[in-house]
C-alpha positions in Angstrom: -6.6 -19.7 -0.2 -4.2 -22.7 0.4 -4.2 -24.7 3.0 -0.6 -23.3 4.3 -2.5 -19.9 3.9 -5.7 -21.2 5.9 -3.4 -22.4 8.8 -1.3 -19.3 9.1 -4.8 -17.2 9.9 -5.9 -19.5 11.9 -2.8 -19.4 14.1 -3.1 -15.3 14.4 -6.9 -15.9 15.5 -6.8 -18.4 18.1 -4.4 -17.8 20.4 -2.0 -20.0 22.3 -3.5 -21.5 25.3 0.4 -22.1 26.7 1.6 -18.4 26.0 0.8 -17.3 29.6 3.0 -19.9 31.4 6.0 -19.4 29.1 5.9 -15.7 29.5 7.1 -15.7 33.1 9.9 -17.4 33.0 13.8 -16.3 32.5 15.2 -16.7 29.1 17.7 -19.3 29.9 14.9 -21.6 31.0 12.9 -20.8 28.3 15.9 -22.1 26.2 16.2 -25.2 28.3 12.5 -26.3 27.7 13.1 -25.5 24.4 15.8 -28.9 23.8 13.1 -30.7 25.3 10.4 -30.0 23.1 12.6 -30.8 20.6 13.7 -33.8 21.4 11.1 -35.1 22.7 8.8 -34.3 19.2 11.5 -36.2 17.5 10.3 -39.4 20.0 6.8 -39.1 19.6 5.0 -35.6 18.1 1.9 -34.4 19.5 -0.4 -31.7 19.2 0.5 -30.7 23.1 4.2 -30.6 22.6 4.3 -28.8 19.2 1.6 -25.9 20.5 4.6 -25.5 24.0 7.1 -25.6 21.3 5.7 -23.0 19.5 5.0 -20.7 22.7 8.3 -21.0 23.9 10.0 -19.7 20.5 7.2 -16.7 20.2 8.1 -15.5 23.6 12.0 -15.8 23.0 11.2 -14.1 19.8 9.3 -11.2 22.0 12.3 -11.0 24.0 15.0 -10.7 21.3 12.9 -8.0 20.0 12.6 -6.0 23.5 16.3 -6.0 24.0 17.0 -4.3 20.6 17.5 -0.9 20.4 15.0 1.0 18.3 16.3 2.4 15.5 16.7 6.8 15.2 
């Protein structure tokens, strides 16, 4: 198995420790915190910011994904 392989399981198997907080808030600030996360891993990366980064963008994905209509 690669290494890109190796970290991909690992990411389904231990979860998110910031997932809760980002699930209860709106979109729009979702989107918000977003920017900064991004800008501010372009100033100085860290494990912390890139693990909220990737939180926020899994629970925008979940609710793209609840607002489209299922397919007949």
């Amino acid at each position: 198995m690669t290494s890109t392989g190796v970290v991909r399981v690992r990411r389904k198997l231990v979860k998110n420790p910031y997932l809760d907080t980002y699930k209860k808030m709106s979109e729009r600030e979702l989107t918000a915190w977003k920017r900064v996360f991004e800008r501010s891993l372009a100033m100085k990366p860290s494990r912390e910011k890139l693990l909220r980064l990737r939180a926020i963008e899994q629970t925008l994905r979940t609710i793209e994904t609840s607002r489209q209509p299922r397919a007949a």
